[in-house]
Steps between C-alpha positions, in 0.01 A plus 500: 500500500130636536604735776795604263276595213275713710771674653629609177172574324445713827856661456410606118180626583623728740825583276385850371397562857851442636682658229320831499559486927822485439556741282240711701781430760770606347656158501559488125699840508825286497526319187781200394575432124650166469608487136694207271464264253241267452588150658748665708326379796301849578191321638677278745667815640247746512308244652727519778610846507113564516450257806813606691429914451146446508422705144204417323650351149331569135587260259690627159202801451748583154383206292355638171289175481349452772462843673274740286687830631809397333372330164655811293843408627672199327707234759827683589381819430762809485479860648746669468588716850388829447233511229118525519263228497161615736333136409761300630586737802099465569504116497789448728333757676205286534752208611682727755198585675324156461262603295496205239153328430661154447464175711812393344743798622302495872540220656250404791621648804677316769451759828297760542764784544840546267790681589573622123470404108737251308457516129626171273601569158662282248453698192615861641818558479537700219257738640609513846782753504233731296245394793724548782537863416122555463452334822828560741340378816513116348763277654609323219676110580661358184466092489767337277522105425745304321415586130583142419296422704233716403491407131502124618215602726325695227489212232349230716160728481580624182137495456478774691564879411836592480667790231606297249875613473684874456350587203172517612563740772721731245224560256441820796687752336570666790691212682677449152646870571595405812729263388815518290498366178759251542271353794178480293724298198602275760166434667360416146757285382417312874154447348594416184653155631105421616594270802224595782756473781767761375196726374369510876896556651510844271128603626702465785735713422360783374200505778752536722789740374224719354377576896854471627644735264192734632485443895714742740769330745255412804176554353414122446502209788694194278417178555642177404262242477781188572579692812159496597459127456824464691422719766092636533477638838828715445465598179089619541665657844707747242205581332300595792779690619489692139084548518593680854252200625525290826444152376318197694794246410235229683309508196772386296515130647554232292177409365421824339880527334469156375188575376435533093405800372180543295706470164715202623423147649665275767719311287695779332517701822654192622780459255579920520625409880657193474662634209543847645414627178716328293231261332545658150866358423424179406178619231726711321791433222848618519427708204218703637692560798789606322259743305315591773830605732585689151169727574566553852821643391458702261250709721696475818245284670745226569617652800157385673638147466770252461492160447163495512428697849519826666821694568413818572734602785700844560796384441434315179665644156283624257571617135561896471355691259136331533169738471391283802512645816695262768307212655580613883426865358141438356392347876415727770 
């Protein structure tokens, strides 16, 4: 334990040292965005995305609270693609380029030389589509979980910091215009039923059909969280395949994908796989998932799942006349 503790006081001493050799390097010229929902199992799989491709990982650098460069920006901020906003480009900038003065977004290094830059955001969807055109050299990788699941996830730390429901993130006028009417009365009327679990399924909702609606058929990596439970190696082997990154698949052995993330412990990490991510059916009432399969609906979002996992295949059937693109379409 001793040795331990000077090995990693050693390791964050030297962290500035490392990063700006790296970047000196030119090993932080190829950057991953792994984007998604909080408690949608991000940490756990940039964990091992990071491991396996050998990227140096920041933690969630867009958190208004706890990163100074982003304070101005409330949680779930929206940009819409195409307009101006210097400040913001300049502190993603700062992310991009691994520039960030905070312990908490740089973690203590783990090798001495990186191969590129994975980025972990939970509260950046809205903004991405905006970001990905200031920055087109970013590989985005979009994580999506269960958002049963989620909300179930959600409310066991609901001391934590979480958008309260819809209506929060609509006081932005400019996401409000981006949205038709009918949608906004039905997000509100959501909220108006105050139940924490159904308010969480249409954050959900609109997090994600806001930045599907936006993305361009290939542009983003998807990635299913319940398939990477089911299947790690394979499904982190798609996403190194996607970075254009030979990965080190030895690195991915047992221990370290059984391992809890920073934001999770042993215990529910063990009921996620013997579950296979089905642990939220039984803390949920018939109601709420009646309601909550209503949401999905109504913004196309229920062709992600059915009966409670993934279904995303080619030949599956999918409702016409949707503003979403195709699942298969939106992968590359």
């Amino acid at each position: 334990m001793y040795s331990f503790r000077v090995r990693h006081k050693l390791a964050r001493g030297a962290g500035p040292a490392i990063r700006r050799l790296n970047d000196a390097l030119g090993n932080f010229d190829k950057v991953a965005w792994l984007l998604g929902d909080a408690r949608s199992g991000t940490t756990w799989v940039a964990d091992l995305i990071a491991r396996a491709c050998g990227y140096y990982q920041l933690f969630e650098p867009f958190h208004p609270l706890k990163v100074p460069a982003f304070a101005d920006w409330p949680l779930n901020h929206f940009q819409l693609p195409g307009s101006s906003n210097p400040p913001l480009r300049a502190a993603l900038q700062q992310a991009f380029e691994v520039k960030l003065p905070s312990r908490r977004v740089n973690p203590v290094p783990d090798r001495l030389f990186y191969r590129g830059l994975l980025v972990k955001d939970v509260f950046a969807n809205l903004l991405a589509a905006w970001a990905l055109k200031e920055f087109p050299l970013v590989r985005p990788i979009l994580l999506i979980r269960n958002p049963f699941a989620v909300a179930v996830s959600k409310q066991a730390k609901r001391h934590w910091l979480w958008t309260t429901g819809p209506v929060e993130m609509l006081r932005q006028a400019a996401l409000r215009a981006s949205l038709a009417e009918e949608e906004i009365d039905y997000l509100t009327s959501v909220e108006g039923r105050d139940d924490f679990i159904l308010n969480q399924i249409a954050v959900w909702a609109l997090i994600h059909t806001v930045l599907l609606r936006q993305l361009r058929p290939g542009q983003v990596h998807l990635l299913i969280f319940e398939k990477v439970v089911a299947d790690p190696r394979e499904e982190i082997r798609k996403v190194s395949a996607f970075l254009g990154t030979e990965p080190a698949m030895t690195l991915l052995n047992p221990r370290q994908i059984g391992r809890p993330s920073r934001s999770s412990d042993q215990a529910s990490v063990d009921r996620v796989r013997e579950s296979r991510g089905g642990s939220w059916q039984s803390k949920i009432t018939p109601e709420q998932r009646r309601i909550g399969e209503d949401i999905l609906s109504r913004f196309g979002l229920d062709r992600f799942y059915r009966d409670g996992m993934p279904w995303i295949s080619g030949a599956d059937p999918v409702r016409t006349g949707s503003p979403l693109q195709e699942p298969e379409a939106l992968c590359a």
